[in-house]
C-alpha positions in Angstrom: 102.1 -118.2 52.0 102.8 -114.4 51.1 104.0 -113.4 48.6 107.6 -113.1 46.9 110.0 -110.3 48.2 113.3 -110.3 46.0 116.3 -109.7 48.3 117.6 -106.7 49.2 121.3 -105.5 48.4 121.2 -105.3 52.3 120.4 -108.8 52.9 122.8 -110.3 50.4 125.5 -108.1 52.0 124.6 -110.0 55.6 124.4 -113.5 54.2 128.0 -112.8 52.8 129.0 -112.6 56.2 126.7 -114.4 58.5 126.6 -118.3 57.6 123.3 -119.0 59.6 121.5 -116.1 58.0 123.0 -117.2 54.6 121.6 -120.7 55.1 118.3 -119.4 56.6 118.1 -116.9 53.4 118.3 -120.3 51.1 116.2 -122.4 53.0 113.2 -120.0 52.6 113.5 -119.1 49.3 113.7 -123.1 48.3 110.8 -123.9 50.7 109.0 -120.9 48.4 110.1 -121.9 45.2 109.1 -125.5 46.1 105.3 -124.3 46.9 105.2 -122.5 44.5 105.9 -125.2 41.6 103.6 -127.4 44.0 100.8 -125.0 43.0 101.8 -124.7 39.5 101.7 -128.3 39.3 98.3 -129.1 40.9 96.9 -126.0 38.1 94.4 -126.9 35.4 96.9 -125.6 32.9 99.7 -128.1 33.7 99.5 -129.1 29.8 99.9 -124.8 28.5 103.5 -124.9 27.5 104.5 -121.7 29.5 103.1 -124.0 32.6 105.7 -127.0 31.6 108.6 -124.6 31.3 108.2 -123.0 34.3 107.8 -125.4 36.1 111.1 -126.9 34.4 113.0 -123.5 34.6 111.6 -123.9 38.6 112.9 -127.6 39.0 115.9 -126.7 38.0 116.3 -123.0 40.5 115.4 -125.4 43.0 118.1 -127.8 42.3 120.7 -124.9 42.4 119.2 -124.1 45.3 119.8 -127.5 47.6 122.8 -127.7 46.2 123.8 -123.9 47.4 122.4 -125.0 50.9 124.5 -128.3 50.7 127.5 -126.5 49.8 126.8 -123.8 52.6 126.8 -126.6 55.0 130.0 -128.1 54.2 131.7 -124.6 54.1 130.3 -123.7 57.3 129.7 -126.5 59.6 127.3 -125.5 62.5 129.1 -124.8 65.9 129.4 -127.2 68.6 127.7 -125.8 71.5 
């Protein structure tokens, strides 16, 4: 796993246009997001408050997330080839 790049101005300005890259775009950063919270989930320090809300604050990116991806779906169906 390496580690977290934001986005780029450049990259948000393609996934506005380009439905597969905007999907693709999501997708990673979920699958990211959702090792990362594995991690801080299997930590020792699960019970440190800062822990628990990240991990809530994380749960709840990731849920926006899916539901970004779900929506991106709907919107842009893939192409019948």
């Amino acid at each position: 796993m390496g580690a977290f790049a934001p986005v780029t101005d450049e990259e948000l300005a393609r996934a506005r246009e380009d439905a597969a890259y905007r999907h693709k775009l999501l997708t990673d950063n979920l699958e990211f997001l959702l090792a990362m919270l594995n991690r801080l989930r299997s930590s020792k320090h699960t019970t440190n408050p800062v822990f628990a809300r990240q991990i809530r604050d994380g749960v709840q990116l990731a849920v926006k997330l899916a539901d970004m991806i779900q929506a991106s779906a709907e919107n842009d169906p893939p192409h019948a080839a």
